[in-house]
N, C-alpha and C positions, 0 to 999 in steps of 0.2 A: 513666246517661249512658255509662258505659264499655262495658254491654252492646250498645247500642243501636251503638255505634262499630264495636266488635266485629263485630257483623254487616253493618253496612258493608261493614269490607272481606270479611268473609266469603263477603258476595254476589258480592263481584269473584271470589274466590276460588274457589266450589265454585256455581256458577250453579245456581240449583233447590234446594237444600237446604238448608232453613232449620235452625240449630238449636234456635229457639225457637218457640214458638205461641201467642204473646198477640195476635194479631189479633184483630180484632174480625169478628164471622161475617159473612161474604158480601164482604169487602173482597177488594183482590185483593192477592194474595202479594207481600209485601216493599214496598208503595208506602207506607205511612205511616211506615213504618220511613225508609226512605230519604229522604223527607223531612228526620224529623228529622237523620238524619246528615248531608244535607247543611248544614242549617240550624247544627248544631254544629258540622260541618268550618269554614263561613265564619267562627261565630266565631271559631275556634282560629286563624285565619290571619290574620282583621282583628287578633288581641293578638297573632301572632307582629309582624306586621306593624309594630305599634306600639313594639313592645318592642325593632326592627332601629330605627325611627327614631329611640326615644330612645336607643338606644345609639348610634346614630353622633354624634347634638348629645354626645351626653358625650364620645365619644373625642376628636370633633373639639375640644370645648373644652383637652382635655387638648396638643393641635399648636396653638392662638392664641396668642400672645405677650402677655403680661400688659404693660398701656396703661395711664398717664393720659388723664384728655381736658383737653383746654382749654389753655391757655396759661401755668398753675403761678402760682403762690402769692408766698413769700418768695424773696428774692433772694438769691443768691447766685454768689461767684467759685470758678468752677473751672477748675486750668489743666491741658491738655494735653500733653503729652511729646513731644517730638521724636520723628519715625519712628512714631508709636503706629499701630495697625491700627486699623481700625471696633471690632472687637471691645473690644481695648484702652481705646478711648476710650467704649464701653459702659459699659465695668465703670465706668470711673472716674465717668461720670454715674449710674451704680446705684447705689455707693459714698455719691455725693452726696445723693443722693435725686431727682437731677434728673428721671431717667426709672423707669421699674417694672421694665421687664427689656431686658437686653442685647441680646434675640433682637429685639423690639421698633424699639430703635434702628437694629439691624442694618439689618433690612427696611426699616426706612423712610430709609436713607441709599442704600441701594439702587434704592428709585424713586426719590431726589431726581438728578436727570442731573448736578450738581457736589457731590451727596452723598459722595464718595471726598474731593471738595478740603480738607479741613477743615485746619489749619494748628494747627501746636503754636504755643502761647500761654495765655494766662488771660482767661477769657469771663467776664463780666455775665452768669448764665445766673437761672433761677427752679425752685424745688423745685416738683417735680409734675407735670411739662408731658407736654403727649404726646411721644410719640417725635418725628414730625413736625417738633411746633413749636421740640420741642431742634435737629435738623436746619437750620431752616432758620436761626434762631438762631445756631446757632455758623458760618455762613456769610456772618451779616450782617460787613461790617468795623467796625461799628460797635459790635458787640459784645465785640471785642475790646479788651483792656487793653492788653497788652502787644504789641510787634511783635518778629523778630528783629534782633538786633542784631550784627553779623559783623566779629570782631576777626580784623583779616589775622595772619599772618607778621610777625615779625620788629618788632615794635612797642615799644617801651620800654615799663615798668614807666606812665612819668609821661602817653605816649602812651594807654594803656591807660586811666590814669584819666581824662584828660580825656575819650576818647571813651565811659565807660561815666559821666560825671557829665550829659553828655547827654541819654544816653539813659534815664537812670535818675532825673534831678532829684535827684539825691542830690550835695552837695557834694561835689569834689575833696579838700580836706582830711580831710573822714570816710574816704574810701579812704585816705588817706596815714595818717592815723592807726592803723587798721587794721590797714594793712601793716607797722604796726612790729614785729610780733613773728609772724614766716611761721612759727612751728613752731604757734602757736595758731590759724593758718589749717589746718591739717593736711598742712605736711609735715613730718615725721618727725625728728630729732635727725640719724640716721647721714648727711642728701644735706648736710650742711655739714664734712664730713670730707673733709682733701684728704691724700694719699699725695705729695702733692712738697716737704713740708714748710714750705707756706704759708698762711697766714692766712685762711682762708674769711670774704665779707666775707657775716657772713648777711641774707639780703633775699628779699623775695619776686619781684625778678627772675628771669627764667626759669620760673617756678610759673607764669605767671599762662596756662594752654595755651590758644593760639588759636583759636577756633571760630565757627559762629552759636549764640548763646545765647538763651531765651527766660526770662528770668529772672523770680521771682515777686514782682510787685508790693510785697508785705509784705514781702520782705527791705532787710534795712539795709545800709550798703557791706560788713561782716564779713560779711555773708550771701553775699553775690555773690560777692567773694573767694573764701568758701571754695568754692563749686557752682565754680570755675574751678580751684583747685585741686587739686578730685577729678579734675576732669575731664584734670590732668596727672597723677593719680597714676594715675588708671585708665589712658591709653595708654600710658603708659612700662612697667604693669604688663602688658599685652597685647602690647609688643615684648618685653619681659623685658631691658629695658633693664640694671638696674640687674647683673645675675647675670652679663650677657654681658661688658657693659665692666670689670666685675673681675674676672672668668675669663679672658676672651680681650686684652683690653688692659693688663691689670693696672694702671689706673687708677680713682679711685675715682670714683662716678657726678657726684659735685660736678664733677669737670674734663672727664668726658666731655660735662655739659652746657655746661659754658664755650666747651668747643670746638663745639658744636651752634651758640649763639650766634653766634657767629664766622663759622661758615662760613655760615647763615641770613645775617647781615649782609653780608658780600662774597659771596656766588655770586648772579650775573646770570641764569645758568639752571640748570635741574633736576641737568641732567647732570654739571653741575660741582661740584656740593655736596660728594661723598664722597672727591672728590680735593682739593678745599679744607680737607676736616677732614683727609687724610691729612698735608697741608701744616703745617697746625698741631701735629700730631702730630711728626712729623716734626722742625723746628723745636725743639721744647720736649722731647723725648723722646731722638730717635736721635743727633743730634747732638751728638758730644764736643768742646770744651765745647756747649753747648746756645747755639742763635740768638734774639736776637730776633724776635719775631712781626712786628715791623712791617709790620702792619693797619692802614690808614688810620682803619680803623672804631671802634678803641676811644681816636681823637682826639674823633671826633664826640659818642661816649657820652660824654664830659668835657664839651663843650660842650652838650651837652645835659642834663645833669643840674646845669649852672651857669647854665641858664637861656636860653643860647643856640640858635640855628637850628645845625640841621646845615648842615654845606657837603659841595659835589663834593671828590673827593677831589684833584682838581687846583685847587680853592682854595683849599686846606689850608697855611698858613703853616708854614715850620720851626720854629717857634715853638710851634703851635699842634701841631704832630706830637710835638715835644720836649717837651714842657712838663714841668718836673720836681714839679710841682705838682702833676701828674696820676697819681693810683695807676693808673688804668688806661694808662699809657706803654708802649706795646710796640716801640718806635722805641729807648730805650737802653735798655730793663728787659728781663729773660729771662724767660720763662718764662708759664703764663698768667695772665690777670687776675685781678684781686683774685673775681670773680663774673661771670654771665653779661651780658652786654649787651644783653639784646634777650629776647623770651623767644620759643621756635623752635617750628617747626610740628612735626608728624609727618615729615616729607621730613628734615629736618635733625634730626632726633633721630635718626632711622636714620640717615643720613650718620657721626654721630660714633660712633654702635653698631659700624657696618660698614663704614670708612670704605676707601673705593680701595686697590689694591693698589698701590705707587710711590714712588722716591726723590726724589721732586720736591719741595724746596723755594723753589721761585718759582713766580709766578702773577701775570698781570696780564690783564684785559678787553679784547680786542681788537676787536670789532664793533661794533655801534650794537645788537645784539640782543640782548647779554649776556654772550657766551661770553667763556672765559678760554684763554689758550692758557700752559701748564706747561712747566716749567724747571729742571733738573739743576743747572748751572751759571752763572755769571753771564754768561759770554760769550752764553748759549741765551737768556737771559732778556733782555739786552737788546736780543738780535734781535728779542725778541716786543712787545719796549719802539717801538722802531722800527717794528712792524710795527699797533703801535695808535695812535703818532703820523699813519703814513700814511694810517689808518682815519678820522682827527677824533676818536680816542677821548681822549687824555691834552692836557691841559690847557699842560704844563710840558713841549714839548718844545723841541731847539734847532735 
């Protein structure tokens, strides 16, 4: 066969001169030869030919994305991650056994046109399913378990539980019980340390950091807790809260949070936050002897943690502002409260981090929008007193 080939191309080669002579006599030069080589070249090219087909079904199988088909098997809950990419939420149906491969899911959330929409939560989902049927699946709302749940700013501890006993079917009193002991929710022994020589009253006030939450079905109220928790320790950890306000304030992070509170509860708008904590600061720190805070706000936290509605602050009884009953009194008591009153967003954690630069100890609302307009001295401050009567801001003018 190789000879026979041989001379094939030999014939292209050197036309006329053969170098073999097994013809058969009388035939004519080089035609049965050539025959056969062409008959051999076709085969050689029909099995190159074959050999290019099945290699490309191989390679190509090697670029398909490993599929279930059908619509999956056993059931099961998987939830989602806030912010997660396609990808992300790949692995974790992979993980599951929900779909076979990541690249899979990919693609197929790709041709789905609200394939991107998919929403952190915990899904009804089923092991096995195609990519597809996961896709459209965690799309249905009915698939969904959980919904989010968005705790604002500045909300009390008891605020907090009734709104997450809602949304969780889980008792109020299991949170409250829960909360008895915040250092076994995870925060740490040192944020109940105060540097002004006062009483930390410890609670999981303030711990409890504001967000939307997509909490997992299976947890119990210590569960939730503590995912709220982290979620205070991780941001305060990402401002570097705690290193700043005892380096640069030389206050310990318990009273920088007190004062975050604080200023979270009185500032009407953004802008005034870091001058509200400068205030509180200011107040309880610069001044020799040191002033009362007198905050309307840590009336209301009394009346609210005794069961009562808050009021405006111009319905506030002198009574109810004095009350000597009240550990959180900052109307005749110096200095800050026993704990926070409120537990504060990111905007007022950095306020008390970084608070204004200014000697201004007063501060009162003057607009209907929120603002505060600040005060050196009391003569300046009752101008501004005056200047929020004529607004319709204060309640008790004359």
């Amino acid at each position: 066969m190789i000879d026979e080939l041989d001379l094939a191309f030999d014939e292209h080669a050197e036309k006329g001169k053969p170098r073999h002579r097994r013809g058969a006599r009388g035939a004519k030069k080089g035609t049965g030869k050539s025959g056969i080589a062409f008959v051999m070249a076709f085969v050689l090219l029909a099995a190159l030919g074959g050999g290019v087909y099945f290699g490309y079904n191989k390679v190509k199988g090697f670029f398909t994305a490993a599929d279930y088909d059908g619509t999956g098997g056993e059931a099961i809950q998987v939830s989602i991650e806030k912010n997660a990419t396609l990808t992300d939420i790949g692995n974790v149906l992979v993980e599951a056994d929900v779909v076979k491969s990541t690249k899979a899911f990919v693609n197929a959330a790709d041709e789905n046109p609200k394939g991107k929409n998919v929403q952190s939560g915990t899904y009804n989902l089923k092991k096995q399913m195609s990519a597809e049927s996961a896709v459209t699946l965690l799309l249905d709302p009915k698939a969904r378990v959980t919904r989010g749940l968005t705790l604002r700013e500045g909300l009390t501890m008891m605020q907090t539980f009734d709104l997450l006993a809602k949304a969780t079917k889980i008792p109020v009193d299991d949170f409250v019980e829960a909360a008895k002991d915040p250092e076994d929710l995870g925060v740490p022994s040192f944020w109940f340390n105060r540097r002004d020589n006062k009483q930390a009253k410890k609670s999981v006030e303030g711990f409890l950091f504001p967000d939307t939450y997509e909490f997992d079905p299976k947890l119990d109220a210590k569960g939730v807790l503590e995912v709220m928790v982290a979620k205070f320790m991780d941001t305060t950890a990402e401002l570097g809260f705690v290193d700043t306000v005892q380096k640069n304030l030389s206050v310990s992070p318990f009273e920088a949070l007190i004062v975050a509170s604080l200023a979270q509860a009185e500032s009407g708008a953004a802008a005034d936050t870091p001058k509200i904590a400068r205030v509180a600061y200011n107040r309880t720190y610069k001044q020799k002897p040191a002033m009362p805070l007198q905050f309307d706000v840590t009336a209301n936290y009394w009346l609210q943690l005794k069961g009562s509605a808050a009021k405006h602050s111009g319905q506030l009884s002198p009574q109810e502002l004095n009350d000597p009953k009240n550990p959180y009194n900052s109307v005749s008591q110096t200095g800050l409260t026993p704990g926070p009153i409120d537990n504060p967003g990111k905007a007022a954690l950095e306020a008390a981090m970084k608070p204004a630069t200014g000697p201004w100890l007063f501060f009162v609302a003057v607009d209907k929008k929120g603002n505060s307009a600040f005060a050196v001295t009391d003569a300046e401050h009752e101008k501004n007193i005056d200047k929020a009567c004529a607004n319709g801001i204060q309640l008790q003018c004359d």
